[in-house]
PAGUZA-263658 format. One line per field, with one value per atom (N, C-alpha, C): atom name; x, y, z. Coordinates in nm, 4 decimals. Example, Ala and Ser with C-alpha at 12.3 -4.5 7.8 and 13.67 -1.06 7.14 Angstrom:
2
atome: N, CA, C, N, CA, C $
c1: 1.3190, 1.2300, 1.3200, 1.2850, 1.3670, 1.2900 $
c2: -0.5690, -0.4500, -0.3300, -0.2250, -0.1060, 0.0030 $
c3: 0.7800, 0.7800, 0.7800, 0.7080, 0.7140, 0.7870 $
# end
This chain:
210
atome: N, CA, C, N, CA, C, N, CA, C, N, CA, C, N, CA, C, N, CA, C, N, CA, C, N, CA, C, N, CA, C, N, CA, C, N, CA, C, N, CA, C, N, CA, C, N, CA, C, N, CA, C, N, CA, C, N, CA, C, N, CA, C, N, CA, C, N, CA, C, N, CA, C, N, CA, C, N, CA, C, N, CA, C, N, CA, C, N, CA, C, N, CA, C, N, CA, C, N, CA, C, N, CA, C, N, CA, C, N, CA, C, N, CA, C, N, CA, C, N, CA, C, N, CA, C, N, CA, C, N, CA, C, N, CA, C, N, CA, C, N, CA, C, N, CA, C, N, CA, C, N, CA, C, N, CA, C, N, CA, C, N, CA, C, N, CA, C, N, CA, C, N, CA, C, N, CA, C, N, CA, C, N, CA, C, N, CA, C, N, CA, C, N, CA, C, N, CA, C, N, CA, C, N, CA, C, N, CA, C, N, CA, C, N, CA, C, N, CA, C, N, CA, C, N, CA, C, N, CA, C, N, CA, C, N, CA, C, N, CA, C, N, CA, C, N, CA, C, N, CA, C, N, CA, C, N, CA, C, N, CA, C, N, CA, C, N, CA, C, N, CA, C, N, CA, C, N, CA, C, N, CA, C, N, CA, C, N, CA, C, N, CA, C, N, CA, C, N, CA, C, N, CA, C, N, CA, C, N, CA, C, N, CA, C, N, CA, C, N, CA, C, N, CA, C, N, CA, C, N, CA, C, N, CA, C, N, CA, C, N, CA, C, N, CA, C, N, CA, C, N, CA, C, N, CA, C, N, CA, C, N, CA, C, N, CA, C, N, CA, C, N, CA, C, N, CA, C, N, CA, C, N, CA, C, N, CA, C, N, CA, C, N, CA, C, N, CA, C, N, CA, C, N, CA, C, N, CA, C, N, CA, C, N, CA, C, N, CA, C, N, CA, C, N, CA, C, N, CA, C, N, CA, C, N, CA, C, N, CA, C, N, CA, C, N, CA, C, N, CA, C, N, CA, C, N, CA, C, N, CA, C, N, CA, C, N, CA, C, N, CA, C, N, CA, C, N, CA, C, N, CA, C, N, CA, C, N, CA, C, N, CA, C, N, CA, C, N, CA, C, N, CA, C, N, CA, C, N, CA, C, N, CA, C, N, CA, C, N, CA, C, N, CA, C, N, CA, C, N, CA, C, N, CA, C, N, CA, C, N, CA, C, N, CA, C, N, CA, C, N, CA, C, N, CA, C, N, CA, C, N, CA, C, N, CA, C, N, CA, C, N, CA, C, N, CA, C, N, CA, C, N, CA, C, N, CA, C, N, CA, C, N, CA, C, N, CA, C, N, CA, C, N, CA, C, N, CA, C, N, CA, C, N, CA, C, N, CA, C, N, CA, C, N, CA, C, N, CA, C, N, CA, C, N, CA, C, N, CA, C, N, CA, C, N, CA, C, N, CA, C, N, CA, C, N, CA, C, N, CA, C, N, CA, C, N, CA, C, N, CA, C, N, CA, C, N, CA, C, N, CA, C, N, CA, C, N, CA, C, N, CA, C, N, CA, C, N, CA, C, N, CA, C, N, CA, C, N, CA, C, N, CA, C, N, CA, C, N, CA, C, N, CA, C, N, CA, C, N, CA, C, N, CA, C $
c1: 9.5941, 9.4499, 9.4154, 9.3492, 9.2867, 9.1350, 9.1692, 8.9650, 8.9587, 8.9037, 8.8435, 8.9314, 8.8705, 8.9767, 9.0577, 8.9547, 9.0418, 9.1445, 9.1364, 9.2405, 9.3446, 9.3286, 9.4617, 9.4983, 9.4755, 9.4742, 9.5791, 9.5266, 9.6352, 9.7481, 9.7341, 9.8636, 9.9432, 9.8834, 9.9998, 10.0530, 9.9370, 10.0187, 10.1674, 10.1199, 10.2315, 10.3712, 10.3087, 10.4544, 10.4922, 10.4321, 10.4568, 10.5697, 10.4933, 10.5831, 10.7323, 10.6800, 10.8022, 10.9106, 10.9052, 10.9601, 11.0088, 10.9612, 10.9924, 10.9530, 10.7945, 10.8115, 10.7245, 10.7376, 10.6835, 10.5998, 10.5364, 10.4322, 10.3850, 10.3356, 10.2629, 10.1026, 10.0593, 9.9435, 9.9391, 9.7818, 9.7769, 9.6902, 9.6370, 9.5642, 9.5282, 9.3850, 9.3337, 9.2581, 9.2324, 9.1676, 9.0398, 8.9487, 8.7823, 8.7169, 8.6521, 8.5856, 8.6654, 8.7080, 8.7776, 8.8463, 8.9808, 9.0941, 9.0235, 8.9468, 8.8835, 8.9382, 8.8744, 8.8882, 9.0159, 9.1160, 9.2751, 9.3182, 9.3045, 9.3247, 9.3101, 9.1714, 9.1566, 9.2638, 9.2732, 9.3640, 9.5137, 9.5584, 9.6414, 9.7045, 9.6096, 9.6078, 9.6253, 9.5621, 9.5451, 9.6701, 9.7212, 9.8646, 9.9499, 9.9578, 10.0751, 10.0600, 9.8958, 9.8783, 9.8915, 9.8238, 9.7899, 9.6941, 9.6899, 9.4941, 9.5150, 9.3749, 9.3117, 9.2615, 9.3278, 9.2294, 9.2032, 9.1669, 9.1354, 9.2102, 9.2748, 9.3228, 9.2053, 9.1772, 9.0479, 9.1240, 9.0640, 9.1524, 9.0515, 9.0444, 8.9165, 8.9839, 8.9866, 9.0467, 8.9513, 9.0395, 9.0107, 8.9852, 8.8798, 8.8274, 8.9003, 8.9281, 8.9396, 8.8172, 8.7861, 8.6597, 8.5414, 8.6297, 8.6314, 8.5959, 8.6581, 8.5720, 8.6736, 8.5320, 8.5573, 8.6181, 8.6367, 8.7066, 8.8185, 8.8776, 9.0404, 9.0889, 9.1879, 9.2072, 9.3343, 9.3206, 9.3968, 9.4650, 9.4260, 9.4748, 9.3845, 9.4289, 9.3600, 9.4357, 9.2818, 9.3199, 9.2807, 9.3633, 9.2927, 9.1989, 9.1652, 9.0385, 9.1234, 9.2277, 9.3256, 9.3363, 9.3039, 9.3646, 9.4761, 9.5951, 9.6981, 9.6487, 9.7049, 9.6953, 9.8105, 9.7990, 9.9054, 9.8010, 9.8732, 9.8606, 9.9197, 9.8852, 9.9390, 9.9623, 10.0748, 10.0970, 10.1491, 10.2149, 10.2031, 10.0862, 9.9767, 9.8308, 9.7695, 9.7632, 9.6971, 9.7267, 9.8594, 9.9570, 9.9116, 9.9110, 9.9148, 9.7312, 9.6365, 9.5242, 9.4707, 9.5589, 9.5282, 9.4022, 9.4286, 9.3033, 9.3466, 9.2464, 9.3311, 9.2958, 9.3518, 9.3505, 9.2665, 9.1409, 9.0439, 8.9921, 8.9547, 8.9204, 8.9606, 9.0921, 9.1656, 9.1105, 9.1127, 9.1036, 8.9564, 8.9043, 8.7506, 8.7336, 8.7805, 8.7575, 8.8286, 8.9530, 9.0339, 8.9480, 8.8552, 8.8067, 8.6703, 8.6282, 8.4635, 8.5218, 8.6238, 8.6763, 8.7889, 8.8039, 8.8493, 8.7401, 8.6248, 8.5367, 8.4326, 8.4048, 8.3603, 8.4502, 8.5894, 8.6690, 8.6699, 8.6215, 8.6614, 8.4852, 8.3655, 8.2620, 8.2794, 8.3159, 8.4228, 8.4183, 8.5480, 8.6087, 8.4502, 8.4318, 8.3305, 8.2072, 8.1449, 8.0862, 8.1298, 8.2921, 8.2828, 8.3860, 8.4406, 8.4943, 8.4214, 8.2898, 8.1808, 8.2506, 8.2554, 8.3035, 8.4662, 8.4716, 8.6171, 8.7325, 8.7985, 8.9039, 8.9744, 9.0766, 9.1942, 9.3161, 9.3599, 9.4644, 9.6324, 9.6841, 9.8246, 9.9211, 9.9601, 10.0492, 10.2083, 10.2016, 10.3041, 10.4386, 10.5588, 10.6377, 10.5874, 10.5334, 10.5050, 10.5232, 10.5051, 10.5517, 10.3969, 10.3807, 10.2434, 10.2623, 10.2008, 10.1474, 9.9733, 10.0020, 9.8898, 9.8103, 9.7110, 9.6541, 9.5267, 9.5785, 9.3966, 9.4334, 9.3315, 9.3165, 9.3805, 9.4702, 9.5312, 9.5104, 9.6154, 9.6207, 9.6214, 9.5594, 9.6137, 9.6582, 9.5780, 9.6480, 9.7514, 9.7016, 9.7553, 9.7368, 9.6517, 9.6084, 9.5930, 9.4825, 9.4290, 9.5453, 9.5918, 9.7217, 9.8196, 9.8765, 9.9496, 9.9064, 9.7534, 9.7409, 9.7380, 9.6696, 9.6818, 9.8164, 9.9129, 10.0416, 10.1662, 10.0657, 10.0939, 10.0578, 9.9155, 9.8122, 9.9362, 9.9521, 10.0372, 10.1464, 10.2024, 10.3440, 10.3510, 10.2217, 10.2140, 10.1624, 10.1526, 10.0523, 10.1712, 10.3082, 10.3903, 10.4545, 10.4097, 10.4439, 10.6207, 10.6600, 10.8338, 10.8450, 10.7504, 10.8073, 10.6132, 10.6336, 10.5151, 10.5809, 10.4783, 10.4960, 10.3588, 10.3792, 10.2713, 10.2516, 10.1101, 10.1290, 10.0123, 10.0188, 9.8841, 9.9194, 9.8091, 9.8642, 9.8853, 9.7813, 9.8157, 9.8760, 9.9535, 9.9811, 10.0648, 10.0360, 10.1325, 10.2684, 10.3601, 10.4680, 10.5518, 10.5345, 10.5100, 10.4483, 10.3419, 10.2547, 10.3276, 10.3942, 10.4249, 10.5518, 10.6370, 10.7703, 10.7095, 10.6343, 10.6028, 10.5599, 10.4631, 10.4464, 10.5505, 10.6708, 10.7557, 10.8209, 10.8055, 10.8114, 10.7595, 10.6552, 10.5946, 10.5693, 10.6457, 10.6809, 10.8640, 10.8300, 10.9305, 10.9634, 10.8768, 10.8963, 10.7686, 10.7783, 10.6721, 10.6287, 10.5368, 10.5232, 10.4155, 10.4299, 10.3356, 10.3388, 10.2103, 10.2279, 10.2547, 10.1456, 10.1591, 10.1942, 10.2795, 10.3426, 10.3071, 10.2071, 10.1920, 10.2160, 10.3030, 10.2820, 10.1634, 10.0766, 9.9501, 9.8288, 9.8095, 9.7154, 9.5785, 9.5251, 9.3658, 9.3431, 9.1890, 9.2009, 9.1869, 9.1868, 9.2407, 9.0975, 8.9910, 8.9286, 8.9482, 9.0056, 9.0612, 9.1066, 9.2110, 9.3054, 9.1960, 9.0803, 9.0061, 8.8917, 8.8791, 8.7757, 8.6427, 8.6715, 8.5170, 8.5449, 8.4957, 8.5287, 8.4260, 8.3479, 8.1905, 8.2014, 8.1267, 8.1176, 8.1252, 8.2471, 8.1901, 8.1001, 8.0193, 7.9037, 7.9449, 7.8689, 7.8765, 7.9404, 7.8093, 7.8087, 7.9342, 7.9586, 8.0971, 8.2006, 8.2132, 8.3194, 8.3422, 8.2342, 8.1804, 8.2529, 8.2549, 8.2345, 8.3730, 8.4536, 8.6115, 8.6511, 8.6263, 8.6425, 8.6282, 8.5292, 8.4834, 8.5057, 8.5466, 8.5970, 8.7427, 8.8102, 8.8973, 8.9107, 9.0736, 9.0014, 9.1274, 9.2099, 9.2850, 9.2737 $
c2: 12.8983, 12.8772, 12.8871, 12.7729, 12.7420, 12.8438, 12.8624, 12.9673, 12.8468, 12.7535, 12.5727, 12.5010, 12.3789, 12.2903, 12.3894, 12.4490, 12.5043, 12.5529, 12.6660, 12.7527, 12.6566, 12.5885, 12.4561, 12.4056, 12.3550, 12.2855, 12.3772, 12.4786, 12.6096, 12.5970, 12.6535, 12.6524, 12.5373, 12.4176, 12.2735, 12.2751, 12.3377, 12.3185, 12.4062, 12.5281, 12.6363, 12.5685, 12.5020, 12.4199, 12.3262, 12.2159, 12.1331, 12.1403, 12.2863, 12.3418, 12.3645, 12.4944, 12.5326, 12.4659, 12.3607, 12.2100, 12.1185, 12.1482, 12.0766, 11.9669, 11.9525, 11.7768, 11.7592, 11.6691, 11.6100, 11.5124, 11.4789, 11.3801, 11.3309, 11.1916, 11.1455, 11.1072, 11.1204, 11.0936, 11.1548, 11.2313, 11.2438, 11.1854, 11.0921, 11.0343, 11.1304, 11.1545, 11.2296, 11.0835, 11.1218, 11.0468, 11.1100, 11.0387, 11.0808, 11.0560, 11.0987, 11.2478, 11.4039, 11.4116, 11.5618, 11.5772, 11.4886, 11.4898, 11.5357, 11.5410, 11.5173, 11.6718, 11.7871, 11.8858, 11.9777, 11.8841, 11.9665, 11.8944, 11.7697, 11.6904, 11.7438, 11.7940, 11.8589, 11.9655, 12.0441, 12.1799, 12.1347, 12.0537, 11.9723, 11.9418, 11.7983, 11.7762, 11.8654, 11.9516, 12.0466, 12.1686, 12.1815, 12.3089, 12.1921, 12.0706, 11.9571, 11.9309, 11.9558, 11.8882, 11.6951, 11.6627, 11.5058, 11.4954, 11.3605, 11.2844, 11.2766, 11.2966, 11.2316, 11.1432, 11.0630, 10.9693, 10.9424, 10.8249, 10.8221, 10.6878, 10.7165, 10.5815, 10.5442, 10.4523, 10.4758, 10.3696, 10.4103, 10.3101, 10.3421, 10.2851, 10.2677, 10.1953, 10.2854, 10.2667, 10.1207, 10.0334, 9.8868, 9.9951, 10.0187, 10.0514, 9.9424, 10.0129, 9.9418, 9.8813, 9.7573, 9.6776, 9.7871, 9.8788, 9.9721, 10.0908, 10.1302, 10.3045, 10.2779, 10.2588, 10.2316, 10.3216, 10.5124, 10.6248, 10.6059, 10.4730, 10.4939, 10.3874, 10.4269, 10.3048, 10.2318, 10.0778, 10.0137, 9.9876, 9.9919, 9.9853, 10.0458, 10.0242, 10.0428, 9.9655, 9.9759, 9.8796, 9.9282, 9.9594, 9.9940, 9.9272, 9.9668, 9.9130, 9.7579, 9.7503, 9.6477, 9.5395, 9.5757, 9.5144, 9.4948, 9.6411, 9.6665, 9.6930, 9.6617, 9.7087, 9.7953, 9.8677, 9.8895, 9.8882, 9.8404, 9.7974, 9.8311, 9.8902, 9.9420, 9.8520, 9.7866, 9.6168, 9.6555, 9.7827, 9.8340, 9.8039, 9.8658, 9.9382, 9.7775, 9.6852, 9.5802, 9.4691, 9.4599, 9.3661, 9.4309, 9.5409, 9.6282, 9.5998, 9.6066, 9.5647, 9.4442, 9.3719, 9.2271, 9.1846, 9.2498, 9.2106, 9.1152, 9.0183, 8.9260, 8.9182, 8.8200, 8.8033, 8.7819, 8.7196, 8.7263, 8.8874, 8.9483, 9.0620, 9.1513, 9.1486, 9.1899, 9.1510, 9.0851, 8.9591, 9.0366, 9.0182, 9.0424, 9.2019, 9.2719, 9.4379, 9.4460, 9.3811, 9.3765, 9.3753, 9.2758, 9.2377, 9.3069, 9.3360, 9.4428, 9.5777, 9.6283, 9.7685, 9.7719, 9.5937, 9.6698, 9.6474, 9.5757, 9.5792, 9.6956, 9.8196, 9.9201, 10.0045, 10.0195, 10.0945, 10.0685, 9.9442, 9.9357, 9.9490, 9.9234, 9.9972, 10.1491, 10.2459, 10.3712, 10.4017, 10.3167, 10.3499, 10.3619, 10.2284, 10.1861, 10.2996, 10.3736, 10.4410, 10.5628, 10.6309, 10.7531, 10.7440, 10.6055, 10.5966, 10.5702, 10.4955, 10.4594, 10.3757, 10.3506, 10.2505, 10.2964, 10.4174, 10.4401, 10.3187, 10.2804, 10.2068, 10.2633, 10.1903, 10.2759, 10.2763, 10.3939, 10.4487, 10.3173, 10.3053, 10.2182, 10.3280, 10.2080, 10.3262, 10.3009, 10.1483, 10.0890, 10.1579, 10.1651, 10.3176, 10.4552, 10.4979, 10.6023, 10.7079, 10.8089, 10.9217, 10.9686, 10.9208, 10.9319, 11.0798, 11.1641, 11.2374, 11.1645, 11.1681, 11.1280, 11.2791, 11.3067, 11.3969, 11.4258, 11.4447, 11.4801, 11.5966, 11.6376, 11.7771, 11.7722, 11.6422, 11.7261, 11.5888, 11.4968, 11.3654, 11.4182, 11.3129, 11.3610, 11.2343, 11.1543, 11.0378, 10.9459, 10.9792, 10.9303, 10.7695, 10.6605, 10.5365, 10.5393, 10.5554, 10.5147, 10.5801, 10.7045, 10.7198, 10.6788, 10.5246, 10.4377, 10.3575, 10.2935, 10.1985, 10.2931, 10.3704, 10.4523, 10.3893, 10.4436, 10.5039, 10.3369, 10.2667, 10.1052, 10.0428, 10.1032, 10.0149, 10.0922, 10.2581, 10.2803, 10.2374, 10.1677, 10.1300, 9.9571, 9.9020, 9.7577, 9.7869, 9.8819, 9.8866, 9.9080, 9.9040, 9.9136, 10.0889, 10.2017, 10.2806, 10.3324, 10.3726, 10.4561, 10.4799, 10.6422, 10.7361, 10.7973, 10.8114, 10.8299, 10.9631, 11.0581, 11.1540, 11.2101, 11.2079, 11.2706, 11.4166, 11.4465, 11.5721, 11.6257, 11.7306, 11.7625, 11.8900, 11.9616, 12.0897, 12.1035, 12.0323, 12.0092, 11.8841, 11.8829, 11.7710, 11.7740, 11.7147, 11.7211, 11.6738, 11.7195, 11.6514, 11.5266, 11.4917, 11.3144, 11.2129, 11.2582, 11.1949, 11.2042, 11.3253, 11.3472, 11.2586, 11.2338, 11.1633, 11.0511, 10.9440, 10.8367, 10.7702, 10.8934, 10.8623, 10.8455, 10.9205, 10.9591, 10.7781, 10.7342, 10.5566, 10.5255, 10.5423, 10.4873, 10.5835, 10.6817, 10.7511, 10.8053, 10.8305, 10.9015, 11.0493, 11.1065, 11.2852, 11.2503, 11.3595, 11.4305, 11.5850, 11.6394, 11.8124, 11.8329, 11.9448, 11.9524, 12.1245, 12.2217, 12.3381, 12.3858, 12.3406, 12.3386, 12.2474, 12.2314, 12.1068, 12.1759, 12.2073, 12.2324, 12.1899, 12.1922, 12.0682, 12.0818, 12.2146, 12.1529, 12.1662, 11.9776, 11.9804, 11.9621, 11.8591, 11.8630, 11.7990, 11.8671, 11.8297, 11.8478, 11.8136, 11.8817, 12.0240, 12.0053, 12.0878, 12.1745, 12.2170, 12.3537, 12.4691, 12.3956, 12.4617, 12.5015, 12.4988, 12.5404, 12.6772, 12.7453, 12.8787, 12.7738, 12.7343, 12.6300, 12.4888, 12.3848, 12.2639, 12.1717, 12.2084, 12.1328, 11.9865, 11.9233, 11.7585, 11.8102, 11.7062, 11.6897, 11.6300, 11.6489, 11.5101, 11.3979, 11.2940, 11.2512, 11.2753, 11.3795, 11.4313, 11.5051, 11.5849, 11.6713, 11.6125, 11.4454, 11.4032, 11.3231, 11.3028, 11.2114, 11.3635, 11.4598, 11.5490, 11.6264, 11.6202, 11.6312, 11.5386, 11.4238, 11.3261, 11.3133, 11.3631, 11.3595, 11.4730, 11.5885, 11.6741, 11.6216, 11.5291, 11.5331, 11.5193, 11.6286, 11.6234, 11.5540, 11.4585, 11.3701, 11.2765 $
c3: 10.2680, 10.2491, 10.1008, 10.0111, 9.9043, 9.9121, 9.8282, 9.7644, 9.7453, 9.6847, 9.6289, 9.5640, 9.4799, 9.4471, 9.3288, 9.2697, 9.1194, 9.1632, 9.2704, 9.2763, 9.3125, 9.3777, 9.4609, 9.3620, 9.2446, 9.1441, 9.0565, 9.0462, 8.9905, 9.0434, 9.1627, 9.2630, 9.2463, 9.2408, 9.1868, 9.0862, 9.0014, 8.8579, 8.8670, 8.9364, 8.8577, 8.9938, 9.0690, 9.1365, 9.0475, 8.9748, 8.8958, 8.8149, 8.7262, 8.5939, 8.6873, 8.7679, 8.8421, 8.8446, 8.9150, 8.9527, 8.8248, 8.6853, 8.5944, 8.5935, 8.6276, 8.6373, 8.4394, 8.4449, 8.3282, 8.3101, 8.2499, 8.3043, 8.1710, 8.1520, 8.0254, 8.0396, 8.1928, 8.2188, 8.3541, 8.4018, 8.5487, 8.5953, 8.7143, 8.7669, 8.8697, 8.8839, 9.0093, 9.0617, 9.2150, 9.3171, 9.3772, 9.3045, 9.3038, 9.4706, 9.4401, 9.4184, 9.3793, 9.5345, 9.5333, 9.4514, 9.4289, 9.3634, 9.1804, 9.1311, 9.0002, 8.9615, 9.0344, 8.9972, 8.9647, 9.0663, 9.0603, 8.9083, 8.9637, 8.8296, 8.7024, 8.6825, 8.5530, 8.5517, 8.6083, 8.5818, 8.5923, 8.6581, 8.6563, 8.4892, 8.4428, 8.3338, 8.2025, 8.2170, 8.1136, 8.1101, 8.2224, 8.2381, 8.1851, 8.1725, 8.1712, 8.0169, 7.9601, 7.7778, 7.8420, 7.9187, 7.8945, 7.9598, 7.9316, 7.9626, 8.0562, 8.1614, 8.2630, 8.3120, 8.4038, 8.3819, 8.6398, 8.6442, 8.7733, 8.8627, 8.9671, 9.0782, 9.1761, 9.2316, 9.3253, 9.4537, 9.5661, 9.6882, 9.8132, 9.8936, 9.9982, 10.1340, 10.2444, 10.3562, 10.4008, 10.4649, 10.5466, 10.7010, 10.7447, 10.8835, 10.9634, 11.1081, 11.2309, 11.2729, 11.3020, 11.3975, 11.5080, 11.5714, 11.6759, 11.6212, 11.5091, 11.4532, 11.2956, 11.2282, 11.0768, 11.0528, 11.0659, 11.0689, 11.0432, 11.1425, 11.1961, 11.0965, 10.9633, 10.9114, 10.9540, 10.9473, 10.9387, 10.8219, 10.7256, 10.5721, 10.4421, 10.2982, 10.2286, 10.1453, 10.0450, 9.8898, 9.7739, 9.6670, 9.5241, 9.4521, 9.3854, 9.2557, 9.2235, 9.1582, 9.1529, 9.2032, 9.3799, 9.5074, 9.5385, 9.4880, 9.5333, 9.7232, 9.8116, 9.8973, 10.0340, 10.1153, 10.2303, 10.3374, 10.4589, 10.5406, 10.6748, 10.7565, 10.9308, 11.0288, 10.9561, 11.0068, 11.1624, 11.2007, 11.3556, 11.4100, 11.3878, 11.4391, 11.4146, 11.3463, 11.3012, 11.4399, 11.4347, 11.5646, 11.6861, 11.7358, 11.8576, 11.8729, 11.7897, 11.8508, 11.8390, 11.8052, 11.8080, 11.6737, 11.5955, 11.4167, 11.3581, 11.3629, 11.3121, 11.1718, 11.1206, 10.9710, 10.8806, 10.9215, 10.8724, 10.8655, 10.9779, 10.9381, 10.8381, 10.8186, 10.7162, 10.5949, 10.5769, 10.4561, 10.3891, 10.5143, 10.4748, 10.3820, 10.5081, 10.5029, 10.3532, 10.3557, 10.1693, 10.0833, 10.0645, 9.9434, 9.9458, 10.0704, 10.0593, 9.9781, 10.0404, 9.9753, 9.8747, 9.8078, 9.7026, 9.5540, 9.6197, 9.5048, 9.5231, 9.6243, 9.6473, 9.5183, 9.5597, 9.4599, 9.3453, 9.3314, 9.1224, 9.1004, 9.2098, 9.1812, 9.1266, 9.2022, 9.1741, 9.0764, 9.0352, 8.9158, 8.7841, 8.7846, 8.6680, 8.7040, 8.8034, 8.8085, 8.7424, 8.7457, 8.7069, 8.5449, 8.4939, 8.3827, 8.2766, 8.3508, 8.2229, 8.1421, 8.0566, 7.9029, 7.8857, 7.8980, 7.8472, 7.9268, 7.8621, 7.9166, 8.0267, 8.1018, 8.1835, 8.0593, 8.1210, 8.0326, 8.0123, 7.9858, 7.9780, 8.0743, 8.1753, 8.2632, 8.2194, 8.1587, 8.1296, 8.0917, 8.1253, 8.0725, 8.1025, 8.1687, 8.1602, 8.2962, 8.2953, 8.4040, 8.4310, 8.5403, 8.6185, 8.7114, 8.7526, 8.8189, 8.9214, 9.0323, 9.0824, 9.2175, 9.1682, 9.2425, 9.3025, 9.4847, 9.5541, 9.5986, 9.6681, 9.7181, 9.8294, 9.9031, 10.0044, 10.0664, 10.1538, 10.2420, 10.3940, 10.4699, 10.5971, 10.6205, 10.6350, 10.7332, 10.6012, 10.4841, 10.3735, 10.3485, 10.3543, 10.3736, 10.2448, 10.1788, 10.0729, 9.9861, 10.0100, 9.9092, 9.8961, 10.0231, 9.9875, 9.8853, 9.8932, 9.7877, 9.6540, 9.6586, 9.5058, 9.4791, 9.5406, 9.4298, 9.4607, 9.5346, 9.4274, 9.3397, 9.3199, 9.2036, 9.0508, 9.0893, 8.9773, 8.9334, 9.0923, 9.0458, 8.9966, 9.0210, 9.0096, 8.8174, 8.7664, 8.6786, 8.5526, 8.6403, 8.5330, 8.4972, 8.6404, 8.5686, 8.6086, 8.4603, 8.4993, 8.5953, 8.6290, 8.7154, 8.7870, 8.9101, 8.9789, 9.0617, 9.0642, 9.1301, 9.1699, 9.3202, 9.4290, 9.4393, 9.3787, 9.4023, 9.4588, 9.5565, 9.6495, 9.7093, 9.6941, 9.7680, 9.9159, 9.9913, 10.1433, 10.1455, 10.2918, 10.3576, 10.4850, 10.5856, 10.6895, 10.6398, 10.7344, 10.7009, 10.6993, 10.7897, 10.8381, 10.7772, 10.6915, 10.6129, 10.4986, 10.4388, 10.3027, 10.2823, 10.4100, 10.4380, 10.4101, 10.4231, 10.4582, 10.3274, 10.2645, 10.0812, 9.9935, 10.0345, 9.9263, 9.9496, 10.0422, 9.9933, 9.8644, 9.8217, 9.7299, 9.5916, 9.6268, 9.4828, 9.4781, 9.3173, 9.2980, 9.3551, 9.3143, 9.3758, 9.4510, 9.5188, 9.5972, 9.5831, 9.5385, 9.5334, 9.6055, 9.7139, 9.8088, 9.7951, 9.7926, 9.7906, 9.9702, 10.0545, 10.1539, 10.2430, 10.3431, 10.4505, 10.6315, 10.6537, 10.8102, 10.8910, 10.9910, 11.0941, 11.1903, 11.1830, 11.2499, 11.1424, 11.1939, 11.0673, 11.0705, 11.1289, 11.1482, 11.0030, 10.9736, 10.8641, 10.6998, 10.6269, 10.4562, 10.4757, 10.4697, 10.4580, 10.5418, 10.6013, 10.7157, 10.5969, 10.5244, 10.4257, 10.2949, 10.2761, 10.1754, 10.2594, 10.1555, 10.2315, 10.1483, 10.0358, 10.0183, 9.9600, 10.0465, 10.0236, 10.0549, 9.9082, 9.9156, 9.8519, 9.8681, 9.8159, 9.6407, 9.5719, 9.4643, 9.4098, 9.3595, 9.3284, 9.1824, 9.1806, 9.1159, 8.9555, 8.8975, 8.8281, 8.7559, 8.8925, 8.8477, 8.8176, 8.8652, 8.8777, 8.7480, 8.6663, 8.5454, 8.4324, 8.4719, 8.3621, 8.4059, 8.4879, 8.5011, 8.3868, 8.3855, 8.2951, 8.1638, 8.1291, 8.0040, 7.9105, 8.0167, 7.9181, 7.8291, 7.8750, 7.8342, 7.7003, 7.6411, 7.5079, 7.4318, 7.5475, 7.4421, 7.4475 $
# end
């Protein structure tokens, strides 16, 4: 159990170091992800910056995703779950391009003017407060790998285990503080896990001081 994001954010870092990872940039995943990120960033000495990705809803309960897509329009896809209820391609198509221009809304909402960082060569760290079904953290950690970066490493303090197996597709490492197998969901594992707002998430950002 996490006291809030900071303390979780701590707790990654000092797995991070632990672990030896190294990193030339960390990407947190906004909202939540903003706050580990910072503490993240700052135990590591590199910039912050943000991935953004937005689950493709099922027809039946937008909740349940069928896929997601980054700011980019990197996307993954539950090409099982997609076939098995018969969605066809248009819907896809559609739900793609509504949520991946929601996400680069996102982005431009909480980067303001500053550019995105060059991932090109570089050893990415990507961090939220914790995946469950892990959707949108497939597309994240393609937009990084389409973006040109070295080495990508997933890091989150919660996660089921099944989920965390399934990511480590799309990264290099994986660092997880906690792996439960009963999971429910990320906010269980926090004693406080209030909305970040806007605001907070503009100013994770802006502190940055490289």
């Amino acid at each position: 159990m996490f006291d809030n994001r900071i303390d979780a954010g701590e707790r990654l870092a000092d797995l991070l170091v632990e672990r030896g990872v190294e990193a030339d940039i960390v990407l947190a995943v906004p909202r939540g992800g903003l706050p580990l990120g910072r503490v993240v960033a700052d135990r590591l000495g590199v910039p912050l910056d943000i991935v953004s990705a937005r689950k493709i809803g099922a027809p039946w309960n937008p909740e349940l995703a069928i896929g997601a897509v980054a700011s980019d329009g990197s996307v993954w896809l539950n090409d099982e779950l997609i076939a098995q209820s018969g969605i066809d391609d248009e819907y896809v198509a559609d739900g793609r391009e509504r949520e991946r221009e929601a996400a680069r809304e996102r982005v431009d909402k909480y980067r303001g003017d500053r550019p995105p960082l060059d991932l090109t060569g570089k050893r990415v760290v990507v961090v939220d407060d914790g995946v469950a079904t892990g959707a949108t953290m497939h597309a994240c950690l393609r937009q990084v790998a389409s973006a040109g970066a070295e080495r990508i490493v997933l890091a989150v303090p919660v996660a089921p285990p099944d989920t965390l197996e399934r990511l480590e597709a799309d990264a290099d490492d994986a660092v997880c503080v906690e792996s439960p197998s009963q999971f429910g969901a990320v906010g269980r594992f926090y004693r406080t896990f209030d909305q970040v707002t806007d605001e907070q998430a503009r100013s994770y950002l802006s502190t940055d001081a490289h």
